[in-house]
C-alpha positions in Angstrom: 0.0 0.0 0.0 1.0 3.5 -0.5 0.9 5.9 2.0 0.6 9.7 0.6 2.6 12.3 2.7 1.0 14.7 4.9 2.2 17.7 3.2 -0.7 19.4 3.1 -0.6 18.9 -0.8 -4.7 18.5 -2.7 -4.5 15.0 -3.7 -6.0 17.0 -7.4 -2.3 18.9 -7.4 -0.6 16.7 -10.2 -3.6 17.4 -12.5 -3.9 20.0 -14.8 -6.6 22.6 -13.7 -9.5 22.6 -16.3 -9.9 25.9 -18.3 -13.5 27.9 -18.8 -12.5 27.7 -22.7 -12.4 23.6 -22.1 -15.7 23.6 -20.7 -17.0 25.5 -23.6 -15.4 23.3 -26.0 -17.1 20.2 -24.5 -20.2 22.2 -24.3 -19.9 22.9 -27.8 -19.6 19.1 -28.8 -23.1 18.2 -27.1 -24.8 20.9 -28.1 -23.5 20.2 -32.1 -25.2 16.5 -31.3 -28.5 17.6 -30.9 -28.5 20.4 -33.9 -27.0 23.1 -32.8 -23.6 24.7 -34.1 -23.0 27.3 -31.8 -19.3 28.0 -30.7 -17.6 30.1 -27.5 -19.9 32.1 -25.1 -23.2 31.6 -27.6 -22.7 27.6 -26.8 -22.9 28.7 -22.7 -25.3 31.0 -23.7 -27.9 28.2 -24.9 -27.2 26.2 -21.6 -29.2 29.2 -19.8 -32.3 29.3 -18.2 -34.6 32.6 -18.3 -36.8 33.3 -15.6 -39.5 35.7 -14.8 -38.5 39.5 -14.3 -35.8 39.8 -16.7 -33.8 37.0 -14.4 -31.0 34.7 -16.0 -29.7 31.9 -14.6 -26.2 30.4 -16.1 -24.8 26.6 -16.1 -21.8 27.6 -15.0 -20.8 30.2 -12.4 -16.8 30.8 -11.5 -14.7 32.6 -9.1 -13.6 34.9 -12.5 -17.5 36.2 -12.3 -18.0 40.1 -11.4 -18.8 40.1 -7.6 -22.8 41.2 -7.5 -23.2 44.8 -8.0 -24.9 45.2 -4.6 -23.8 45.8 -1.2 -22.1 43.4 0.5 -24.0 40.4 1.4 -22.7 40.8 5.6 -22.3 38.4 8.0 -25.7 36.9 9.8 -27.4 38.7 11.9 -26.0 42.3 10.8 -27.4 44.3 7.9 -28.5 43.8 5.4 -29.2 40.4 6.7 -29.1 38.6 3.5 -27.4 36.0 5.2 -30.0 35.7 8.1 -32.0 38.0 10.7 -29.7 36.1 13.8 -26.4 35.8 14.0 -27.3 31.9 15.0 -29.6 31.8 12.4 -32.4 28.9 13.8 -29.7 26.7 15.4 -30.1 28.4 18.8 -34.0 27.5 18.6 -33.3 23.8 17.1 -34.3 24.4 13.7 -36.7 26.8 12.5 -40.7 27.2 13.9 -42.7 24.2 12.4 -45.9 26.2 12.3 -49.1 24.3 10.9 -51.9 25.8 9.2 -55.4 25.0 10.4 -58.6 26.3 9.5 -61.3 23.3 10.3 -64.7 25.6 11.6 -65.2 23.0 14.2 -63.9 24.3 17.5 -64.1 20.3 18.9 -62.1 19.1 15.6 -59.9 21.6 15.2 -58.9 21.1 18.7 -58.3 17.7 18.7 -55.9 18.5 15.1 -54.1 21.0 17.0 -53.8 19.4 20.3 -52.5 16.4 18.3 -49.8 18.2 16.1 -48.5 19.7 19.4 -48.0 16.6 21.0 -46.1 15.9 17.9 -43.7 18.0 16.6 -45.5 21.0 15.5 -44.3 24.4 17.8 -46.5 27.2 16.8 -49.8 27.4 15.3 -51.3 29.6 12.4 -55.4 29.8 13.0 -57.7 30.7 9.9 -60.3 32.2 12.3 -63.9 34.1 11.3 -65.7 33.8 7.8 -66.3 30.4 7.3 -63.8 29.0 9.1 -63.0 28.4 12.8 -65.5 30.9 14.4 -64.0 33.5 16.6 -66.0 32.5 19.4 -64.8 29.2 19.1 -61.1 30.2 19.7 -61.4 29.2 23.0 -62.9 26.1 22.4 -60.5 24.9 20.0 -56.8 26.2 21.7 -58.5 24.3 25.2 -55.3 22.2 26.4 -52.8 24.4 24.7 -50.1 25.7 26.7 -50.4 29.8 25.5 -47.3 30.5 26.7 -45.0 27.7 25.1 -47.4 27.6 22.0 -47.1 30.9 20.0 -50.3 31.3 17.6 -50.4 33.5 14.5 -54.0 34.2 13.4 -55.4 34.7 9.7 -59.0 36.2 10.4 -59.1 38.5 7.5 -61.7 41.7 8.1 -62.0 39.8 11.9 -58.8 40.3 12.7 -59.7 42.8 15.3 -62.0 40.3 16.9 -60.2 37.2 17.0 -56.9 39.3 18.4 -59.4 41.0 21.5 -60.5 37.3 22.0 -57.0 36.1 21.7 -55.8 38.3 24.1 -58.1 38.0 26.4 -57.4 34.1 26.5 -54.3 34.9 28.0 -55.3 36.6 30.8 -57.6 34.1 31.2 -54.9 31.5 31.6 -52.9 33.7 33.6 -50.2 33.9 30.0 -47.6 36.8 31.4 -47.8 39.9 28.6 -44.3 38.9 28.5 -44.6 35.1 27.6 -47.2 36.1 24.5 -45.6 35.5 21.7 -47.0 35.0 17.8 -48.6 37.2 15.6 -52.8 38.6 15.6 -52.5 38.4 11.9 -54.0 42.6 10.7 -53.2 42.9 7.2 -55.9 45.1 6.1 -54.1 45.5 2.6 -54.0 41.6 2.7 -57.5 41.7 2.8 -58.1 44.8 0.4 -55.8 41.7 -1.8 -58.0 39.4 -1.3 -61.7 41.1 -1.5 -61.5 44.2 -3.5 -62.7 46.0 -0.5 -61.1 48.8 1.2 -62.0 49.8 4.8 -60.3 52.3 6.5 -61.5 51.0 9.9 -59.0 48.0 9.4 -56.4 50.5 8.8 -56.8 52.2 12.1 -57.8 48.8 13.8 -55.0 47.2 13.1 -52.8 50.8 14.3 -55.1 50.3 17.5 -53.5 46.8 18.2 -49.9 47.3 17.1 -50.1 50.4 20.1 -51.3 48.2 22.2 -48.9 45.2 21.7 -45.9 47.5 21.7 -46.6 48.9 25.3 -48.0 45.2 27.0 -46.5 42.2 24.8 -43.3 42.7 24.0 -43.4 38.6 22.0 -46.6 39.6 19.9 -46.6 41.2 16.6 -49.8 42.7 15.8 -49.3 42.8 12.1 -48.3 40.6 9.1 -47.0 41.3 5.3 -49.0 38.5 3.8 -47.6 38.5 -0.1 -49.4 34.8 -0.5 -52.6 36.9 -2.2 -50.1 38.0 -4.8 -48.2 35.0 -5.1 -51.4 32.9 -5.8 -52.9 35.3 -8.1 -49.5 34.1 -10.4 -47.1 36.8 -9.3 -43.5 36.2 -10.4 -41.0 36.3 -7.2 -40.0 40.1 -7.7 -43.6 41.2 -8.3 -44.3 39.0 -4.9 -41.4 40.6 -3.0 -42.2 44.0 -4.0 -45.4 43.9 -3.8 -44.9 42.8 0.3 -42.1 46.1 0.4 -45.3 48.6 -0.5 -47.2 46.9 1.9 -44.2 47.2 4.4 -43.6 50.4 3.8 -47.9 51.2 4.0 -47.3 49.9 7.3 -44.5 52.3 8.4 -45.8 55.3 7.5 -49.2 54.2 9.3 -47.7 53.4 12.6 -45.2 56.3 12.5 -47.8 58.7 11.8 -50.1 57.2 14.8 -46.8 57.9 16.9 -44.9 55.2 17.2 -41.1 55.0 16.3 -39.2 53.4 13.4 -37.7 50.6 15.4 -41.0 49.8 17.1 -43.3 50.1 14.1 -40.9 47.3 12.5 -41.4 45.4 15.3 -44.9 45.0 14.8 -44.7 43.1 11.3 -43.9 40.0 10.2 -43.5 38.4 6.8 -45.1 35.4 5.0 -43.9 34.8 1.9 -44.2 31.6 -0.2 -42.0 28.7 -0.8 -42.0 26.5 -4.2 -40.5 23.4 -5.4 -38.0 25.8 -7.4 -35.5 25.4 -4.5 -32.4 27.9 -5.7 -35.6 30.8 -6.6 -37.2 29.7 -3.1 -33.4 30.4 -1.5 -33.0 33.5 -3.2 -36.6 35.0 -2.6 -36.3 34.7 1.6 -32.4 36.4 1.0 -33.7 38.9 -1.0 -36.9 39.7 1.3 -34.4 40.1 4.3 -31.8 42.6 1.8 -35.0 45.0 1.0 -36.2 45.2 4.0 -33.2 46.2 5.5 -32.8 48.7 2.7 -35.8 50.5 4.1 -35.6 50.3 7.2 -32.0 52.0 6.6 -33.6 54.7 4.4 -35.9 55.4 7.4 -33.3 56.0 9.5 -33.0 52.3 11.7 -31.0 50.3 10.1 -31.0 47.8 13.0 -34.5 47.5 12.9 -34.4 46.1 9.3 -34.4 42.2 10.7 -37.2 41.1 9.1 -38.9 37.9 11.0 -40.1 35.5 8.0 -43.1 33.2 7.9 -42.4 30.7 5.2 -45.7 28.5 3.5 -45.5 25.9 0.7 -46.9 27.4 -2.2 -50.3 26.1 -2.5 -50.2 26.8 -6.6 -47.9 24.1 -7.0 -50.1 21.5 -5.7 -51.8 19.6 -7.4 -55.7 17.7 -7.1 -54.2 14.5 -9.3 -51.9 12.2 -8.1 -51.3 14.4 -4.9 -49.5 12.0 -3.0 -46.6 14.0 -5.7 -47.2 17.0 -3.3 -45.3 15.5 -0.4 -42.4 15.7 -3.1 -42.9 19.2 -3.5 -43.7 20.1 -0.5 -40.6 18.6 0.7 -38.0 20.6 -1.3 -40.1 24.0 -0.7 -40.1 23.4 3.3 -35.9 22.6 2.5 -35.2 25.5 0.3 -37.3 28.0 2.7 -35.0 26.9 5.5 -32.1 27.0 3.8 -33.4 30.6 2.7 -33.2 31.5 6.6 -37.1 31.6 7.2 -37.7 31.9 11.1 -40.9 29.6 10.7 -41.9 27.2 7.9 -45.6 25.9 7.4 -45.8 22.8 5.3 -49.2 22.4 3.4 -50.3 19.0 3.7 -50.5 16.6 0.7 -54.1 17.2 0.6 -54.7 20.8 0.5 -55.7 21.1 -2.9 -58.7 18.7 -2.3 -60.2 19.9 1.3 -59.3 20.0 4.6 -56.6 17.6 5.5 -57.3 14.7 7.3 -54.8 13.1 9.9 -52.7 11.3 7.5 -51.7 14.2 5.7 -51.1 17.1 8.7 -49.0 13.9 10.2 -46.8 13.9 6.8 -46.5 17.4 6.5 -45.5 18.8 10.0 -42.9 15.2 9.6 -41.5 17.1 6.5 -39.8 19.9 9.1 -39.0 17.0 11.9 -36.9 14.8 9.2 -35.3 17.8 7.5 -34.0 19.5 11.3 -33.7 16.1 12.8 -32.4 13.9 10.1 -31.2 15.7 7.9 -29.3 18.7 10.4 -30.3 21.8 7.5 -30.6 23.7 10.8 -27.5 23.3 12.0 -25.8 25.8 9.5 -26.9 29.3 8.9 -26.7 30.2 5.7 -25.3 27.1 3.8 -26.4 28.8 0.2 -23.9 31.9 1.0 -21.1 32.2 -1.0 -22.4 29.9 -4.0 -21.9 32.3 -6.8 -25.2 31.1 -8.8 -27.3 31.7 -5.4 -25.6 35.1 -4.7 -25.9 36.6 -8.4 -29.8 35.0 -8.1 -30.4 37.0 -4.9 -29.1 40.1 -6.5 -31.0 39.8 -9.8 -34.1 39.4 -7.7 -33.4 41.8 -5.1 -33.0 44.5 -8.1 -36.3 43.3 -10.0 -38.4 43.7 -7.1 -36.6 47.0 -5.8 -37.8 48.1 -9.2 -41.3 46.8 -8.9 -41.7 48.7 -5.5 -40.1 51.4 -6.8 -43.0 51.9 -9.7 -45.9 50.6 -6.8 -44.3 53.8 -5.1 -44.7 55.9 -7.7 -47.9 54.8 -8.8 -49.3 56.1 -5.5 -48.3 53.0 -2.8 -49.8 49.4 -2.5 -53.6 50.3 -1.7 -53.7 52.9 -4.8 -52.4 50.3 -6.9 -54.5 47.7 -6.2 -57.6 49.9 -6.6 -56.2 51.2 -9.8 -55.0 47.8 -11.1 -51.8 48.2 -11.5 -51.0 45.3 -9.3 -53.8 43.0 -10.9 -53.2 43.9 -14.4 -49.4 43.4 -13.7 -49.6 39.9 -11.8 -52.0 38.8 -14.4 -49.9 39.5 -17.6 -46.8 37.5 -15.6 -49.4 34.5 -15.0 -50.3 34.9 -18.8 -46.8 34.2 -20.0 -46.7 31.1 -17.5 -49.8 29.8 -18.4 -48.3 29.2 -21.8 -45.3 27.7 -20.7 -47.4 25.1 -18.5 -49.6 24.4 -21.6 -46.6 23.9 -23.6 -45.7 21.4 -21.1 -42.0 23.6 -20.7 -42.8 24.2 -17.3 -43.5 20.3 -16.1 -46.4 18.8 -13.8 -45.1 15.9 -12.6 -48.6 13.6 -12.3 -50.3 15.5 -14.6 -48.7 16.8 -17.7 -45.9 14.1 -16.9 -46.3 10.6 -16.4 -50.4 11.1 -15.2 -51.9 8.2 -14.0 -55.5 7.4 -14.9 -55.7 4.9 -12.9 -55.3 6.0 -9.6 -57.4 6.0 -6.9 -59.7 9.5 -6.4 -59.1 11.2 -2.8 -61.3 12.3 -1.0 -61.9 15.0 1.8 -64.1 16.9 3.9 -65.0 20.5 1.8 -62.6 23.5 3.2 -63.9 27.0 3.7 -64.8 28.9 1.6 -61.9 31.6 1.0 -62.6 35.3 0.2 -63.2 36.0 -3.2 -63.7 39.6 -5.1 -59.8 40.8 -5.4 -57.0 39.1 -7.3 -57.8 35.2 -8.6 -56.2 32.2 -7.0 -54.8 30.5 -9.5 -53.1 26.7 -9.7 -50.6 25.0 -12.4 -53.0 22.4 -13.0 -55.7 24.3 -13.8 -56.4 23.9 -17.9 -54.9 19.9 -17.8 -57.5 19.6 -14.3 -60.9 20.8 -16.4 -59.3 18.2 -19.5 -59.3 15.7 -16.9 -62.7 16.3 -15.3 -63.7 15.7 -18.8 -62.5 12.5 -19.1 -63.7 11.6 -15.8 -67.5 12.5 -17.0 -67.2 10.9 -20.1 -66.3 7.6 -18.2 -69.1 8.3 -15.5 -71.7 8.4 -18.4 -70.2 5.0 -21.1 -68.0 3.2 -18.8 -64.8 4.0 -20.5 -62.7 6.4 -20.9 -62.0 8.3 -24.1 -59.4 6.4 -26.1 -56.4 7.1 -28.7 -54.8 4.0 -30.7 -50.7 4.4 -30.9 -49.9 3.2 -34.1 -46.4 1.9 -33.3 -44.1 1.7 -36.5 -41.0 -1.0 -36.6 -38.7 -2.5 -33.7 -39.0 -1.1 -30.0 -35.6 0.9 -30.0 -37.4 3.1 -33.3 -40.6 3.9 -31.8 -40.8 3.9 -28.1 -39.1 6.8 -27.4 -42.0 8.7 -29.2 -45.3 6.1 -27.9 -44.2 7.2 -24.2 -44.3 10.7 -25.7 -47.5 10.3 -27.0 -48.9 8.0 -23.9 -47.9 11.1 -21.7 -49.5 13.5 -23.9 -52.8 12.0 -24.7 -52.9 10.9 -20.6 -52.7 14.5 -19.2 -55.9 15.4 -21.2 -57.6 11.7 -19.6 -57.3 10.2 -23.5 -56.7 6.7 -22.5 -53.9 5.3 -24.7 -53.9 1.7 -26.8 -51.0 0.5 -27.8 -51.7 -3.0 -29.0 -50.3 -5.0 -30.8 -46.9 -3.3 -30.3 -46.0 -2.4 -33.1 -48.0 -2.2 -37.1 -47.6 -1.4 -40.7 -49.8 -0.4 -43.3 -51.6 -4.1 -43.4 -52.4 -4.4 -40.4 -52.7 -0.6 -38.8 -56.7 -0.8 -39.5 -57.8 -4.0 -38.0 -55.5 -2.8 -34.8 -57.0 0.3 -34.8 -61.0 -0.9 -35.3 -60.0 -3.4 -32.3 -58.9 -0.6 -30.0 -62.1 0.8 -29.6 -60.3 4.4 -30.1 -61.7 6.8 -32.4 -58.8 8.6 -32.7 -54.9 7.6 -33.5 -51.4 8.5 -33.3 -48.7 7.5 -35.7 -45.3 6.7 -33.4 -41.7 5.5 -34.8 -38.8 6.8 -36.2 -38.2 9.8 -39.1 -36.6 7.0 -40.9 -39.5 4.8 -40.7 -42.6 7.5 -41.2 -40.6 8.1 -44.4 -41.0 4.7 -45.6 -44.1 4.3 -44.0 -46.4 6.8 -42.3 -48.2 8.1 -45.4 -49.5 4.5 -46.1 -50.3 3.5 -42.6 -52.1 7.1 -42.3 -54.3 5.8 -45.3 -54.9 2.9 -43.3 -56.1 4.7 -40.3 -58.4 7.3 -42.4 -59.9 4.3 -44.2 -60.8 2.7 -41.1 -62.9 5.5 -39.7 -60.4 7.5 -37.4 -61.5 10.8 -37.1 -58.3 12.3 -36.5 -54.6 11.2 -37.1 -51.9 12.6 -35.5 -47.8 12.1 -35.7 -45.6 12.1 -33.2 -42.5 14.3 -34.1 -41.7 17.4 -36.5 -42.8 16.8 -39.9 -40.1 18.8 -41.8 -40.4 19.1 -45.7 -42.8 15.8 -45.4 -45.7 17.6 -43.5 -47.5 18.1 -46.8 -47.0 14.7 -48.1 -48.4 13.1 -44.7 -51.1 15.3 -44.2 -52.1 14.7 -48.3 -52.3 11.1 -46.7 -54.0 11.6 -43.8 -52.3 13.1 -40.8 -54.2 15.9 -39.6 -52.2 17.3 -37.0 -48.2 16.7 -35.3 -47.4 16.8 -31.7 -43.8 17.0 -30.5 -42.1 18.9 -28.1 -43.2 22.4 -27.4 -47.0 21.9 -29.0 -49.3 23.0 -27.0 -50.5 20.4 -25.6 -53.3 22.1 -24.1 -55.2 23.3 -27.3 -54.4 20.0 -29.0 -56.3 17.8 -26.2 -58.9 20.1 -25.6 -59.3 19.9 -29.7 -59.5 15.9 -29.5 -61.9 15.7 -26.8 -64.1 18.0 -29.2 -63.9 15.5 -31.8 -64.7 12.9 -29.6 -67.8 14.5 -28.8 -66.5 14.5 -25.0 -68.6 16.8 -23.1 
C-alpha cells in the first residue's frame, strides 16, 4: 500500500486545472449532437435558463465572475441580513418554527388537530379564524389544552382580525399567560385583505394601528401585524412582483404606525413576513435572502438600520399543488419546506399533501408537519446558517431578484403606494400578464407537472376530503398549475361516469421497439394529461395491419409513433390505413419537416412534438370525440 505524505498537498495537485474555454469546447460538442452549431460564449449562452422578471440563470458560475453589483451580502445577523436576521440563524432555537396551518370551523375538531400536532412536533400554530372557518367565538374552544405561553399562535381572520386578536388576548389573561410570555402574531393585514376582497375599509387601517399600540406597550413577543404577499403570489405573481409587492405593503405599514406615533424601530417590530416557498429550491433560497436585503434597505432609508431584521413566515406554495396524483405533493412540499430553511425563514408551514382537495385529514397534517421533523432532525439543514452563501449562482440569483423587485416597489411607489395600486389595477393587471406568459409555458408542457402533464396516472385512486372553507373572493384570482390539464381531466372523468370507458387514442407503433418507443411514451404522456386513455396493442404495425388494430382498439382517434426514418417509408400509407378505417383524427408524433405536406395529403391531420401545445391539441381531440 502507499501511504501519501501529509504535506498538506490536494491530492488534485498533479492534475492539470481545467480551463473555462475547455468547458466550452465540451459544451460545444453536445450541443452540435442535438443540432445546434453554436461556438464560444453563444454555446454557454444556450445552456441558460430565463426566468421571470428579466432574471438569467447560467450553467456555470466561477470565481472569475463580477462580484454582485450590490452591497455586501454581511455576516448573519448584521445588515443587510441577507445572510440571516440572527447571528445563530435557527440553530439556537433547534431548527426553524414548524408552524401548521389549520382552518377546520369545528372548534371540537380543530382542537383535537391542533392538540394532536402539538403533541407531535409541530411548535406554533397559524389559525384561519372568522368567515367560514373556525368561528372567533370558538377560539377558545379549539386552543382548550394548549399551553399559550409555550405555544405561540399567528392568526389569519381576515376583516375579523380585530375580533379574534381581542378574543386572543383575552385568553391569555384568562390563563394567567404573562404579557411577557405572548408571543406570535394577531395576523391585521388590512391591505392583505383589500388583496384578497377588492374592499377597502379604512377601519381596518386604524384597527390594526389600534393593536400594534397596544402590543408594543403590554406584549413585548406579539406582533400585531403581518406582510401577507401569499394573495399575490397565488394570483401568479413572479418572485419580484411577490417581494415588492410585500415592500409597498411594508412600507404602507410604516408610515401608518409612524404617523399614529410610534417609532421606526418599534413600528418594524410589529410586522412579520409570509412569503411563499416553491419546489424551485435555488428561486425559493434566493426569494427569503432577497426579502431580508430590502427590507433592511428600508428600514436603513428610514433611518434604523437595526430594525431592518425582518422575521419571515415561510408557506408551501399552495399553486404548485396539485388535485391529481397528490401524494406527488409530499415531493414538492418537501424541497419547498428545504429550500425555505435554507433561505433563513424563522418559521416554515408545510401544506399537507391534501390541501388542494379539502381540509386535511390526519394522514396528511402527520406527513406534513414530519417534513420539518426529518429535514431539522435527520437531515441537520438547521445546523448551519446560511449554507447557500457564498455559492456564486445563489448570490448573483439573490441580486437579480433583489433589483427586480426594488424596481417593482419602486414603480408601486410611484404609482401612488400598494392600496392605490391595487384599486387602480396596476398590481392586478401586472400579476395577471406575468401568470399569462406562465400559463403558456405550463400548456406547452416547458414548465413540467409531474402527475399531470408528466407521467399522469388514470388509474389512480380519487381522494377524497371533507370540503374547506370557503376563502374570500372579489380581489385578485387564486390561480393553480393544474388548472387547464384539471378541467381536460374532469372531462374524461364524466365521459367515463356516463359510457363506462374512458376516451381512447390508438398508438400506431411503426417498426422495432428501439425506433418507436421513445415517441409512444411521448405520446402515452401526452394524450394521458388530457384523460385520453392510450392503446397500444399489438406493439407495433404497418400499413396491413394498422386498420384492424386500430377498429380493435375501440379508439376513435390515432397516433402514428416511430422513427423519421421509418414515417418516411411508412407513415403516409399506414395514415391511409387509419383514415380508411374510420379514425376521425390522425396525429404524428414528431416534426414533420419538408414531409408535412405529403403526410397530411395522406391523412395526418395534425403533429405533436415537443413544445405543441398540448393544451389546445387535447382540448381539440376531446371535441372530436364529442366529450362533453
Amino acid at each position: 500500500m502507499t501511504v501519501l505524505p501529509d504535506d498538506g498537498l490536494s491530492l488534485a495537485a498533479e492534475f492539470p486545472d481545467a480551463t473555462h474555454e475547455q468547458w466550452q469546447r465540451l459544451v460545444e460538442g453536445v450541443l452540435r449532437k442535438s443540432g445546434k452549431d453554436v461556438t464560444g460564449y453563444a454555446a454557454e449562452e444556450a445552456l441558460s435558463t430565463s426566468l421571470d422578471d428579466g432574471l438569467t440563470t447560467r450553467p456555470l458560475y466561477t470565481a472569475d465572475d463580477p462580484a454582485p453589483q450590490s452591497d455586501s451580502p454581511g455576516l448573519p445577523g448584521f445588515a443587510p441580513f441577507t445572510r440571516g436576521a440572527f447571528a445563530a440563524g435557527t440553530t439556537a432555537a433547534g431548527g426553524w418554527d414548524v408552524r401548521q396551518r389549520h382552518e377546520r370551523p369545528d372548534p371540537v375538531r380543530a382542537n383535537e388537530a391542533v392538540l394532536a400536532d402539538l403533541e407531535n412536533g409541530v411548535s406554533s400554530l397559524w389559525l384561519a379564524v372568522g368567515g367560514s372557518g373556525l368561528p372567533v367565538s370558538g377560539l377558545e374552544q379549539a386552543l382548550e389544552g394548549v399551553y399559550l405561553d409555550l405555544a405561540p399562535v399567528a392568526l389569519d381572520a381576515g376583516a375579523e382580525f380585530d375580533a379574534a386578536a381581542r378574543e386572543l388576548l383575552r385568553l391569555y389573561e384568562l390563563r394567567g399567560v404573562a404579557p411577557e410570555d405572548a408571543r406570535g402574531n394577531l395576523g391585521a393585514d388590512p391591505l392583505g385583505y383589500t388583496a384578497r376582497t377588492g374592499v377597502h375599509d379604512p377601519v381596518l387601517a386604524a384597527s390594526a394601528t389600534e393593536l400594534a399600540e397596544l402590543t408594543a406597550r403590554q406584549y413585548p413577543g406579539l406582533r400585531a401585524l403581518v406582510v401577507d404577499a401569499l394573495p399575490y403570489h397565488e394570483a401568479g405573481a413572479s418572485a419580484a412582483q411577490e417581494l415588492g409587492c410585500s415592500l409597498a405593503t411594508g412600507v404602507a405599514y410604516l408610515r401608518q404606525l409612524t404617523e399614529a406615533g410610534l417609532d421606526v424601530e418599534t413600528a418594524c417590530g410589529q410586522i412579520d413576513f409570509r412569503y411563499a416557498a416553491s419546489a424551485d429550491q435555488f428561486l425559493t433560497i434566493a426569494t427569503f435572502r432577497a426579502a431580508r436585503r430590502l427590507w433592511a434597505r428600508v428600514a436603513e432609508a428610514c433611518g434604523a438600520p437595526e430594525a431592518g431584521a425582518q422575521r419571515q413566515h415561510a408557506v408551501t406554495s399552495s399553486v404548485m399543488m396539485t388535485r391529481r396524483d397528490p401524494w406527488v405533493n409530499m415531493l414538492r412540499t418537501t424541497i419547498a419546506c428545504m429550500a425555505a430553511g435554507v433561505g433563513g425563514a424563522d418559521a416554515v408551514t408545510v401544506l399537507p399533501f391534501d390541501q388542494a382537495i379539502g381540509l386535511p385529514d390526519a394522514f396528511a397534517r402527520r406527513i406534513a408537519r414530519n417534513t420539518s421533523t426529518i429535514l431539522v432532525e435527520e437531515s441537520h439543514l438547521s445546523r448551519v446558517v446560511d449554507p447557500a452563501g457564498g455559492s456564486w449562482y445563489v448570490e448573483q440569483l439573490t441580486d437579480q431578484l433583489a433589483e427586480a423587485a426594488w424596481e417593482w416597489f419602486q414603480e408601486i411607489e410611484r404609482a401612488g403606494g400598494q392600496a392605490e395600486g391595487l384599486r387602480s389595477g396596476l398590481v392586478g393587471s401586472r400579476i395577471a400578464a406575468t401568470w399569462e406568459r406562465r400559463t403558456k409555458n405550463l400548456a406547452k408542457r416547458k414548465e413540467p407537472i409531474t402527475g399531470v402533464s408528466e407521467f399522469p396516472l388514470l388509474a389512480e385512486r380519487e381522494v377524497s376530503r371533507d370540503p374547506a372553507p370557503e376563502r374570500p373572493t372579489g380581489g385578485l384570482p387564486r390561480v393553480r398549475r393544474d388548472e387547464a390539464y384539471e378541467v381536460l381531466r374532469a372531462r374524461s372523468d364524466a365521459h367515463l361516469a356516463a359510457t363506462g370507458a374512458r376516451p381512447r387514442v390508438f398508438l400506431a407503433a411503426l417498426g422495432p421497439a428501439a425506433a418507436h418507443t421513445g415517441r409512444v411514451t411521448f405520446a402515452a404522456n401526452l394524450f394521458q394529461a388530457g384523460g385520453i386513455e392510450p392503446v397500444h396493442d399489438p406493439v407495433t404495425v404497418d400499413a396491413t395491419t394498422a386498420a384492424e388494430a386500430f377498429a380493435a382498439s375501440g379508439a376513435s382517434v390515432a397516433c402514428i409513433c416511430s422513427s423519421d426514418a421509418l414515417y418516411a417509408e411508412q407513415a403516409a400509407d399506414v395514415a391511409r390505413a387509419l383514415t380508411q378505417a374510420g379514425a376521425r383524427t390522425v396525429f404524428l408524433a414528431g416534426r414533420p419537416g419538408e414531409a408535412e405536406e405529403t403526410y397530411r395529403s395522406a391523412g395526418v391531420d395534425a403533429f405533436v412534438f415537443a413544445g405543441s401545445d398540448a393544451v389546445a391539441t387535447l382540448t381539440s381531440v376531446l371535441d372530436r370525440m364529442e366529450v362533453k
